[in-house]
C-alpha positions as CSV (number, residue, x, y, z in Angstrom):
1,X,14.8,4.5,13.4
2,X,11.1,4.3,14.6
3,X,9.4,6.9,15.1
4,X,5.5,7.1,16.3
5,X,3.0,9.4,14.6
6,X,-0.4,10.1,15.8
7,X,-2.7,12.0,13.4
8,X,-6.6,12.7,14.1
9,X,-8.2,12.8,10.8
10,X,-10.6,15.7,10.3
11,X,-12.8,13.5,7.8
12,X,-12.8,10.4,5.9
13,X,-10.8,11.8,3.4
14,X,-7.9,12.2,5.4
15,X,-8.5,8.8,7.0
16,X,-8.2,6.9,4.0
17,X,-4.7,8.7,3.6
18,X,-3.9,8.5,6.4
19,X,-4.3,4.7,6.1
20,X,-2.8,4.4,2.7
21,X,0.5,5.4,4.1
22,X,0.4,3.2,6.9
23,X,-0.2,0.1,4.8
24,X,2.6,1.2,2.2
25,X,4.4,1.5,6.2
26,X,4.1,-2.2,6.7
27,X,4.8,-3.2,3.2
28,X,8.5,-1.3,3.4
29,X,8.6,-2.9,7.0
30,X,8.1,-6.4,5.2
31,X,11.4,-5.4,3.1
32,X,9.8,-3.8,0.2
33,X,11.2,-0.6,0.5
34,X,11.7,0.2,-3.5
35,X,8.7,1.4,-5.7
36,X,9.6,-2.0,-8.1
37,X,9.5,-4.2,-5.0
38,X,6.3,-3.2,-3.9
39,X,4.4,-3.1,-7.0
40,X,6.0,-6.2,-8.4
41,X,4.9,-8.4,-4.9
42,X,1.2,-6.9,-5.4
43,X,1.3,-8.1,-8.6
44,X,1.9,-11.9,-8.0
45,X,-0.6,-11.8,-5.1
46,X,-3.3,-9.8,-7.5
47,X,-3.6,-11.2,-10.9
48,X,-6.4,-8.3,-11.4
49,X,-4.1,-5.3,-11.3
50,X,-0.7,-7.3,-13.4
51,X,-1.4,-5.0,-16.4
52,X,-0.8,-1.9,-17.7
53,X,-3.3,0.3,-15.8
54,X,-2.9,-2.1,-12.8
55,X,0.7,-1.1,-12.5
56,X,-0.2,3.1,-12.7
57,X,-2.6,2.6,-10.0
58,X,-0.3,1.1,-7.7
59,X,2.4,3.3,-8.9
60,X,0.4,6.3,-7.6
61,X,0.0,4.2,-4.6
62,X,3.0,4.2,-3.6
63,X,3.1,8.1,-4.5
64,X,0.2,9.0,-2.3
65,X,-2.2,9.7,-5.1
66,X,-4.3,6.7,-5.6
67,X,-6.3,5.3,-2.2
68,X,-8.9,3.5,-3.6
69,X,-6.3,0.1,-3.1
70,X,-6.3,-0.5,0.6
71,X,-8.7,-2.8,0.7
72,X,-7.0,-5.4,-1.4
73,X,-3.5,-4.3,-0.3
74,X,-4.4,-5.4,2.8
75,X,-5.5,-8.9,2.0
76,X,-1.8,-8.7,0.6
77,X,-0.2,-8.1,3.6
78,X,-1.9,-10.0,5.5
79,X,-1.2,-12.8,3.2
80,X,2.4,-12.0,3.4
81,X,3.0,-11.8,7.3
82,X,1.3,-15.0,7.3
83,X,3.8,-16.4,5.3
């Protein structure tokens, strides 16, 4: 099922959400559609957040509470449709 969503963000705020949840979009379009999936790729692919407090942030992530990530979750992905 695919559905299209258009939102106009009223700030930057809501545009960093807004492209939070499209990148964790892509990454359950790549087949990592679990919570463990997702944070355990990242993981291999970002040495800097395997630990501890790396794994919280991504956990909130992937909770829509943490969106200081998509920068480096998008070298990820693009890193992984490349491969």
């Amino acid at each position: 099922m695919k559905k299209s969503i258009e939102i106009t963000a009223v700030d930057d705020e809501m545009a960093n959400r807004a492209y939070a949840l499209w990148l964790l979009n892509e990454f359950r379009a790549l087949g990592f559609e679990s919570r463990k999936a997702f944070v355990n790729v990242v993981m291999d692919y970002l040495p800097e957040l395997n630990s501890f407090q790396g794994g919280c942030r991504l956990n909130n992530f992937w909770a829509s509470r943490e969106f200081g990530l998509s920068e480096e979750l998008e070298k990820v992905l693009e890193h992984l449709k490349n491969s």
